[in-house]
C-alpha positions in Angstrom: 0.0 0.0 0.0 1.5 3.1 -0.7 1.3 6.2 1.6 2.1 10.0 1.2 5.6 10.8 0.8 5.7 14.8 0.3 3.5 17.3 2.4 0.6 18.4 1.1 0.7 21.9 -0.1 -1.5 24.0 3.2 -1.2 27.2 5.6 -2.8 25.1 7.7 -1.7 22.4 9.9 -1.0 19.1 8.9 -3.8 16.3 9.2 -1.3 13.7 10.9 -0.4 16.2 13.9 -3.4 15.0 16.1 -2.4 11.7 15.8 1.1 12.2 17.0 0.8 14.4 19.7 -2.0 11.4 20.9 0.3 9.3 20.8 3.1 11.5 22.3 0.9 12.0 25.1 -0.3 8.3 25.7 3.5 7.3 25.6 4.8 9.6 27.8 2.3 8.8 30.8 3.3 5.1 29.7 7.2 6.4 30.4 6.8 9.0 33.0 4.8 6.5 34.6 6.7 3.6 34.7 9.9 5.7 36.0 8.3 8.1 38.5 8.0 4.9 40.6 11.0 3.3 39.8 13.4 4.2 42.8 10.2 3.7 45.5 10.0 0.5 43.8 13.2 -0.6 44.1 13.8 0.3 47.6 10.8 -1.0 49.5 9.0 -3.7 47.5 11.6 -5.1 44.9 13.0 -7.2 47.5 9.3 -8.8 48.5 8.0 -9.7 45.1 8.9 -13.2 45.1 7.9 -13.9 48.3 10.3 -15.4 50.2 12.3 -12.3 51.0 15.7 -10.9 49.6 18.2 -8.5 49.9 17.5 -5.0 50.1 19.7 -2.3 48.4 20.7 0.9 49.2 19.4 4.6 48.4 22.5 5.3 46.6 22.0 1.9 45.0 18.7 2.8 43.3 19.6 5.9 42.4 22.7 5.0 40.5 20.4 1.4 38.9 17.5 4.5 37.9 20.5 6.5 36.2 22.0 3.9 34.3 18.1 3.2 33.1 17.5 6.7 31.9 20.9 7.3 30.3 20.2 3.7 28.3 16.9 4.9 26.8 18.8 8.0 25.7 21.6 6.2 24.0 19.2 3.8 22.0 17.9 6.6 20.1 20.8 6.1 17.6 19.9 2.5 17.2 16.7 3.5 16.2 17.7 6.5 14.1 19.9 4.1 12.1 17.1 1.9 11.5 14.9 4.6 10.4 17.1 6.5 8.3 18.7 4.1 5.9 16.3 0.9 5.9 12.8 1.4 7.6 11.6 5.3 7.4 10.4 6.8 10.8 7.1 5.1 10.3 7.8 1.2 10.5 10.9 2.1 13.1 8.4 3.9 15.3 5.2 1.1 14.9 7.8 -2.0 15.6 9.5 -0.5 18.0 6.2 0.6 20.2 5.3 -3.2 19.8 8.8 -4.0 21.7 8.2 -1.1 24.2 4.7 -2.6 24.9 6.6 -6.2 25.6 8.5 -4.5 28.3 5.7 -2.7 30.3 4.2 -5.8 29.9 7.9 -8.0 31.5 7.5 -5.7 34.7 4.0 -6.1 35.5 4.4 -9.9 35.6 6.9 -9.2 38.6 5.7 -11.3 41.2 3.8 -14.1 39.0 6.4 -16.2 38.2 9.8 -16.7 38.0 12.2 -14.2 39.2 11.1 -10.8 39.6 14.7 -9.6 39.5 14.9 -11.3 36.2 12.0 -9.7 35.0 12.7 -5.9 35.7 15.7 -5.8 34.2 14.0 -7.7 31.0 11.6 -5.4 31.1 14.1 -2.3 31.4 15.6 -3.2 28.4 12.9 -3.8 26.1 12.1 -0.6 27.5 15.2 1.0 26.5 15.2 -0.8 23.1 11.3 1.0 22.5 11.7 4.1 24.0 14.7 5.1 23.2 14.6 3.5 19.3 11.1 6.0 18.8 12.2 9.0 20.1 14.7 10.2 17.5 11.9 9.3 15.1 8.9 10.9 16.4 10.5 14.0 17.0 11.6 14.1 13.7 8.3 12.4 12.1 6.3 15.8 13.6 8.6 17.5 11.2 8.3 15.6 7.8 4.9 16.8 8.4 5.5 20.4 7.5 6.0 21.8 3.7 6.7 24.9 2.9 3.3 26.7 3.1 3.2 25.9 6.5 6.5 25.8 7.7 6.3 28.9 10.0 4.4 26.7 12.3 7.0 24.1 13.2 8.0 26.0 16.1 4.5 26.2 17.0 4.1 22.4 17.2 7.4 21.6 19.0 5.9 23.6 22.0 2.4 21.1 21.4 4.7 18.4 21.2 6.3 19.5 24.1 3.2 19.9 25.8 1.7 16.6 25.4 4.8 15.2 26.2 3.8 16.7 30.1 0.1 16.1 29.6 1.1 12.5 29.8 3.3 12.8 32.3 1.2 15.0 34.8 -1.2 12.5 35.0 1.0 9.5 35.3 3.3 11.1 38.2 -0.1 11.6 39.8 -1.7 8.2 39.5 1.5 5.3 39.7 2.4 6.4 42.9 -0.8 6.1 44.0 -1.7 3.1 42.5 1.9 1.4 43.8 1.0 2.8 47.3 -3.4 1.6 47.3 -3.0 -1.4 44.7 0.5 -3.1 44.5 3.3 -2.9 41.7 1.5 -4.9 39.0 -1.0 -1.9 39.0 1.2 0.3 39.1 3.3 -1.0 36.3 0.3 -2.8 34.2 -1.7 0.7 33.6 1.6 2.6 32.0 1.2 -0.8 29.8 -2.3 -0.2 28.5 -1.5 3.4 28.2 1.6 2.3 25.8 -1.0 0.0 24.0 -3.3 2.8 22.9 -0.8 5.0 22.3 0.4 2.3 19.5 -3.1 1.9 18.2 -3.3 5.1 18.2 0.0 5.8 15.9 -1.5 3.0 13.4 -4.9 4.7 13.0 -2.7 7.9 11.5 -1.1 5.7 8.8 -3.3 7.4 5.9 -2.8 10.7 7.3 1.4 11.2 7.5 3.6 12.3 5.7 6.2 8.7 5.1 9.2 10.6 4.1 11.8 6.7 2.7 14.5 5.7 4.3 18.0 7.2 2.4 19.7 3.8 2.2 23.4 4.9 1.1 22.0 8.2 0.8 22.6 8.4 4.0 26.2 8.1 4.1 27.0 10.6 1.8 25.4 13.2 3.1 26.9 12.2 6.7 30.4 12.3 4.9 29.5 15.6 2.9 30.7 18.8 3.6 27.2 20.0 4.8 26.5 17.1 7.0 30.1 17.7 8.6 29.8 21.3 9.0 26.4 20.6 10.5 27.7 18.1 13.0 30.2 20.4 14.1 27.8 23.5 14.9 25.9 20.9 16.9 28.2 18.5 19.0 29.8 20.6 21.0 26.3 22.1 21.7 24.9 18.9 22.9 27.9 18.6 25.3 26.5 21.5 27.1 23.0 20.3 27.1 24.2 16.7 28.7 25.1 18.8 31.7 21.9 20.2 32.0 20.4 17.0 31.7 22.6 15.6 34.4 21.3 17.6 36.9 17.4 17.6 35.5 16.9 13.9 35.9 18.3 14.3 39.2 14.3 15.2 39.7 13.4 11.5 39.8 16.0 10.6 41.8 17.9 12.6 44.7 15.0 14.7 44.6 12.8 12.2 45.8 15.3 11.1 48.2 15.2 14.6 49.7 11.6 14.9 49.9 11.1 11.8 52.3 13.5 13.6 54.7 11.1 17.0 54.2 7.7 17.6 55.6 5.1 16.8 53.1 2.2 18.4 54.1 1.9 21.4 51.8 -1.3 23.2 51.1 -3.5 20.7 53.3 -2.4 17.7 51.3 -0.4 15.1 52.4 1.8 14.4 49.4 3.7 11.1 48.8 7.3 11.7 48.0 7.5 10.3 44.6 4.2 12.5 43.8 6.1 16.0 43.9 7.1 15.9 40.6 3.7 15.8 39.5 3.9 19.9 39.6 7.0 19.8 36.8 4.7 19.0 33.8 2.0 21.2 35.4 4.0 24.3 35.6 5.7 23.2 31.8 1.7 23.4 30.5 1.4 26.4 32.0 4.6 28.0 30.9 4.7 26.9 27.5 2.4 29.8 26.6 3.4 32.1 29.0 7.4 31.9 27.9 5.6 32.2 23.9 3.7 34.6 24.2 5.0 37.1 27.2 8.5 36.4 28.6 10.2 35.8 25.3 9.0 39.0 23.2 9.7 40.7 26.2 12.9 39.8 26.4 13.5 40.6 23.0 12.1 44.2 23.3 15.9 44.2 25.4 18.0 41.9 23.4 17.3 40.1 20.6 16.6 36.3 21.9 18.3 33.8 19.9 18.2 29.7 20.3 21.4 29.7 22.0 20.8 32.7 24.1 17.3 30.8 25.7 19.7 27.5 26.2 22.3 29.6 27.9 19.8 31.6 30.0 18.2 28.3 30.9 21.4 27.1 32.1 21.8 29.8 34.7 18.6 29.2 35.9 19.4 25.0 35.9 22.4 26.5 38.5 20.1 28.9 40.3 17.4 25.5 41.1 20.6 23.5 42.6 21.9 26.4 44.6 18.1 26.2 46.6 18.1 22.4 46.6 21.4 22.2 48.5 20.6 24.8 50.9 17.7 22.6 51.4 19.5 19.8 51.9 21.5 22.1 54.7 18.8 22.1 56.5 18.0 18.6 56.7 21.9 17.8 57.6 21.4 19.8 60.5 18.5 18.1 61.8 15.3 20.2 60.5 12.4 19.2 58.4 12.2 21.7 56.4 8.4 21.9 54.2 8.1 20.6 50.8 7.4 24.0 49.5 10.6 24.7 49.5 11.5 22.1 46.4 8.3 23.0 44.9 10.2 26.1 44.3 13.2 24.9 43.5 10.8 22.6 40.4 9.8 26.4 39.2 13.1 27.4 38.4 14.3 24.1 36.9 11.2 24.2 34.8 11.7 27.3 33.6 15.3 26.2 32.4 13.7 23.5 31.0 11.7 25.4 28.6 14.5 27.2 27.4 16.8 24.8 27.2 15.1 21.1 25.9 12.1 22.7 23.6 14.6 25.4 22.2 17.4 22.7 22.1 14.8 19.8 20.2 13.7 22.2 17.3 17.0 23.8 17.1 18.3 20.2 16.3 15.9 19.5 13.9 15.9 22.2 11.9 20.1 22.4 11.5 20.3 18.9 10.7 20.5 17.7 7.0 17.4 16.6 5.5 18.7 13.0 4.9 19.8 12.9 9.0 17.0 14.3 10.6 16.3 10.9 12.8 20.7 10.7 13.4 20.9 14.5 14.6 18.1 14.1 16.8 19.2 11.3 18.4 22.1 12.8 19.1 20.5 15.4 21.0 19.4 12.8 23.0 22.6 11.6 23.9 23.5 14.3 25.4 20.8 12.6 28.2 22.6 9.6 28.2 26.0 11.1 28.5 24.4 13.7 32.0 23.2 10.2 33.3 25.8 8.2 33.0 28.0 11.3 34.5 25.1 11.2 37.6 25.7 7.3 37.6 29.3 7.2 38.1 29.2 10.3 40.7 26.8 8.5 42.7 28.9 5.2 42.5 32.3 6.6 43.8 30.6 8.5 46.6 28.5 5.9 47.5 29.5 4.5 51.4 29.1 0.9 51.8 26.5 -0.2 54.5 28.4 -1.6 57.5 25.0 -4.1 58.1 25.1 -4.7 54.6 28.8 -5.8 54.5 28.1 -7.8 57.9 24.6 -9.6 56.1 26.7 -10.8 53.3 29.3 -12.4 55.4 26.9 -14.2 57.9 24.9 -15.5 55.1 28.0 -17.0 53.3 28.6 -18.7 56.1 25.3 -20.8 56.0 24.5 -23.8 54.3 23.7 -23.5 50.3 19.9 -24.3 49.9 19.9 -21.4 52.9 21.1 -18.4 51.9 18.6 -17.4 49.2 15.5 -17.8 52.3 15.4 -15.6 55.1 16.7 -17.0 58.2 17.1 -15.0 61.4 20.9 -14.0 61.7 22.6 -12.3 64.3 24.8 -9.1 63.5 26.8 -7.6 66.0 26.2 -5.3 68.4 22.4 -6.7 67.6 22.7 -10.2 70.0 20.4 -8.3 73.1 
């Protein structure tokens, strides 16, 4: 069956938009979901799924296992780029790789049913990285085969929708797993970001009729990788990228250290008592709120002083990435000296680093797309998205040299060594010392 492989000639927007930001939206609360609850996860029920007991791991532990997750799904991208750019197109790479991303939502919610639930996360984690990450590069780029040249003034106009149902999703899925982990179990929480991932799929199909399927280059591709525009391109944009890794080594942080801090804060705020993993619920409320505020009122103002180019907002967004830190460590401060401080306090910190993130990731996405060459689109964009691997992995290896080993964890180890084989996997009682009274 052949499909449409030019934009139609229109001022208007292009009829496949509302299928992709539908799906974008029903994907990201399948993600956003599934992450949010990751670290809880790990720490406090991981170790009971089975039902016979296990070791537990440390909070420096899960954070560094969540970091080496997110940088992963950032550093498939290229696989899937590859794929789509010389021998799928973006719309096969994005519909078989959803089916794989479906197969791992669906590997973590049969934790606990059978087998080895150990086993099973980290099955799951990679079929998630193999999905999520392989679409990305080409559904960021798919929104922008969309566009011709009658209506190519509205690109930046759909990067900020794109943007924004990227955080629909996400606001409602930051909300609800926690919830759902804490009132109905793991294989809620991880089985509705699942279904969610389903429909979005369907959802992706249904537009078939209605995109724009721009071929794969094949060798094409090469040569305009090895020409002097696609080198010249590459250039402007690496060592951009390097500087937005950085940012993203502190953003993701969010999920992670973040959430850490907030069970040593006091989380009533505003008459609710808020779980810890369910404060960064307000990130993708305050990014749907300041998509049009920064659009339509901070940036032309802002201009009316200096004119605002893309790397100006990136490098304006960076200060403000520095300015969120400088509260959150004060915060932590606090807590080292023994006080609780309130939760507000890192709902403030989220408005800064939101902001930043507006100027930094939508400006940085659809400055990527439209300096890359038209037969790299998917390979530049997935190199944006290494620069989220390469912050992670930075995060994961910090967190792994200043990591202190757990005396009672050292002193498990060794007194379960010493018991009989068919023993040590099955909880026994064993006594530590200085815990014999």
């Amino acid at each position: 069956m052949s499909y449409r492989t030019a934009p139609i000639e229109t001022e208007k927007m292009p009829p496949g938009i509302p299928y992709i930001i539908g799906n974008e939206a029903a994907e990201r609360f399948s993600f956003y979901g599934m992450r949010t609850i990751l670290v809880v996860f790990m720490l406090q029920y991981l170790q009971f799924m089975d039902g016979t007991g296990g070791k537990s791991i440390s909070g420096n532990e899960a954070v560094g296992y969540y970091h080496q997750f997110t940088s992963w799904v950032y550093f498939t991208p290229l696989i899937g780029a590859l794929i789509a750019d010389i021998f799928l197109g973006k719309y096969r790479t994005i519909l078989w790789l959803s089916i794989v991303y479906c197969l791992g939502h669906a590997a973590l919610a049969c934790m606990g049913s059978f087998g080895n639930s150990s086993y099973w996360l980290i099955g799951g984690l990679v079929l998630i990285c193999l999905g999520a990450g392989g679409i990305k590069p080409c559904v960021s780029a798919h929104v922008g085969d969309q566009f011709g040249k009658g209506n190519h003034h509205l690109i930046t106009r759909i990067y900020n929708w794109f943007y924004f149902s990227i955080n629909f999703g996400s606001f409602f899925s930051t909300l609800m797993t926690p919830w759902l982990l804490e009132w109905y179990g793991p294989h809620w929480a991880f089985g509705v970001p699942g279904v969610l991932m389903a429909i979005a799929t369907f959802m992706f199909w249904l537009g078939r009729h209605r995109f724009v399927h721009i071929p794969p280059s094949g060798t094409g591709f090469f040569k305009e990788a090895l020409s002097r525009e696609g080198i010249v391109a590459l250039g402007k944009l690496i060592p951009l990228f390097t500087f937005v890794a950085v940012f993203w080594s502190l953003y993701d942080q969010t999920g992670s250290s973040w959430v850490l801090q907030a069970e040593q804060m006091n989380l009533n705020f505003l008459g609710v008592n808020w779980l810890e993993s369910q404060i960064q619920a307000i990130n993708p409320i305050l990014i749907l709120t300041f998509i049009p505020l920064f659009t339509f009122v901070i940036y032309p103002w802002i201009n009316r002083i200096f004119p605002l180019t893309p790397l100006r907002k990136i490098g304006l967004g960076m200060i403000l990435m520095t300015a969120s830190f400088g509260l959150t460590t004060l915060v932590q401060t606090w807590i080292d000296a023994g006080q609780r401080p309130s939760i507000g306090w890192q709902l403030i910190a989220y408005v800064i680093i939101t902001a930043a993130e507006i100027m930094v990731a939508i400006v940085g996405l659809e400055f990527a797309y439209t300096q890359a060459p038209k037969a790299m689109k998917s390979w530049v964009m997935s190199l944006f998205w290494l620069s989220v691997w390469g912050g992670n992995q930075f995060t994961a290896q910090v967190n792994r040299i200043i990591a202190i080993p757990s005396a009672a964890a050292i002193q498990f180890e060794e007194a379960t060594a010493k018991l009989p084989p068919d023993w040590q996997n099955s909880p026994r009682n064993i006594v530590l010392p200085g815990y014999d009274a």
